[in-house]
N, C-alpha and C positions, 0 to 999 in steps of 0.2 A: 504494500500500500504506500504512496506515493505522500509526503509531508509538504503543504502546498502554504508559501506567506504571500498575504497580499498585499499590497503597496501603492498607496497614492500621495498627494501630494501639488501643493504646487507654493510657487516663488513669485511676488511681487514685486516686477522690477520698476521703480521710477521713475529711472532717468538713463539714457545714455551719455556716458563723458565723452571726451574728445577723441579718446581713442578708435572707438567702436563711428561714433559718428548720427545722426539724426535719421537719415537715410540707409542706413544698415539692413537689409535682411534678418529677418528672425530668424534662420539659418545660421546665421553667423555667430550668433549666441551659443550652440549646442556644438561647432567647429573649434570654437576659441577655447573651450573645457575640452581637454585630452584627458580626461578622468574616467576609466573605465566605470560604468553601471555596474552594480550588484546585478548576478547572473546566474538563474536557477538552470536546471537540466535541458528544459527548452527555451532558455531563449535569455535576453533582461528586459529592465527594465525601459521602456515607453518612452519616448518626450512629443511634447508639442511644445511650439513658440509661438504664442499669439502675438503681435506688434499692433499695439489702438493708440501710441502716441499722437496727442493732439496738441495742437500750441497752446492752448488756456489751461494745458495740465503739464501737472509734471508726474504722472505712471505715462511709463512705456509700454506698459504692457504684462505680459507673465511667461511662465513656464510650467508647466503640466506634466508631471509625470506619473504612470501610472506602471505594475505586472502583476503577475500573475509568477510567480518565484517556485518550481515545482523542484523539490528536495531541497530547502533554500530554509534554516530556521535560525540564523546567526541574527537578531534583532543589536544587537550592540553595533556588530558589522551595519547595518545601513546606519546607525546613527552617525558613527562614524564617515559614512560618504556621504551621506544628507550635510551635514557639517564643513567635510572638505569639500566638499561641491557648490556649498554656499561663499567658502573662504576663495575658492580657485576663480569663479564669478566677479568677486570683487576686486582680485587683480588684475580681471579684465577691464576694468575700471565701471562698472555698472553697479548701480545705489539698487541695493535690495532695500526692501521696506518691510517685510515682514514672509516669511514662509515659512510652511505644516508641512508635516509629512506624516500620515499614520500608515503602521506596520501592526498585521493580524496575521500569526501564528495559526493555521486552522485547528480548533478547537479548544482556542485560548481567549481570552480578554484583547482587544488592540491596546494596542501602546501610542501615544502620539506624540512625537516631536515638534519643537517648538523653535523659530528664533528668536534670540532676544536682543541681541548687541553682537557685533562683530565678532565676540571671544567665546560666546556660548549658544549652545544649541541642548533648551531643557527637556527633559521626558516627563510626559507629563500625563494622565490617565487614572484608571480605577487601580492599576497594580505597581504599584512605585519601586516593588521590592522583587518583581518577578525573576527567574531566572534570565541569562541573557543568550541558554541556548538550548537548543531541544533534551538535549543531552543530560542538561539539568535537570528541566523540568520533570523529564522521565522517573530522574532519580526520587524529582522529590513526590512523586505519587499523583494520581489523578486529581483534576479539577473538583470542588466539591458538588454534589447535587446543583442542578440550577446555572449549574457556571461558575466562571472565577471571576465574580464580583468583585 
């Protein structure tokens, strides 16, 4: 039987700097990050790059990601590329404003990641204390009746 996590997510970007440029392709957001995806049995993880920059605002737009991670149960491993994927973004000179990511273990509680400021990315959910890999969880016994509230 196949251990399946699922994964969405997206990044709200506000502005492009000088590097990147006004006129950029949404394209060139997901080029400029050479950061490999977390990558289950078939496949990884999803992007989309919307671009709705308007002159009266200052969002550019977002990024969307989304998979379906099939033997994939390392939850600390995405926090950790949710994180560097946020920090690798801002070298490309693009002002994030805020992005989530939630990760659901199948037949667990989701966990949701947070940004908060350039240095932290928090976990934040019903299980603050869960294990951070299947292997664990294994160890420490099944979910209680009802779910892991």
């Amino acid at each position: 039987m196949s251990q399946w996590t699922h994964v969405a997510g997206i990044i709200r970007v506000d502005s492009l700097l000088d590097m990147v440029g006004r006129s950029a392709p949404p394209g060139v957001l997901i080029r400029a990050v050479s950061l490999p995806p977390p990558t289950g049995s078939e496949g990884p993880i999803q992007f989309d790059v919307v671009g709705t920059r308007q002159d009266n605002s200052l969002a550019w737009g977002h990024i969307s990601f989304w998979g379906d991670l099939r033997d994939y149960d390392k939850v600390e491993e995405l926090r950790a590329w949710f994180e560097a994927y946020l920090k690798a973004l801002m070298r490309q000179r693009l002002a994030i404003r805020q992005a989530i990511m939630e990760a659901q273990v199948e037949g667990y509680s989701p966990l949701t990641f947070v940004y908060r400021d350039p240095d932290v990315v928090e976990r934040v959910g019903p299980l603050l204390d869960v294990p951070i890999s299947m292997s664990e969880v294994m160890r420490a016994g099944p979910p209680p009746p009802g779910g892991a509230d």
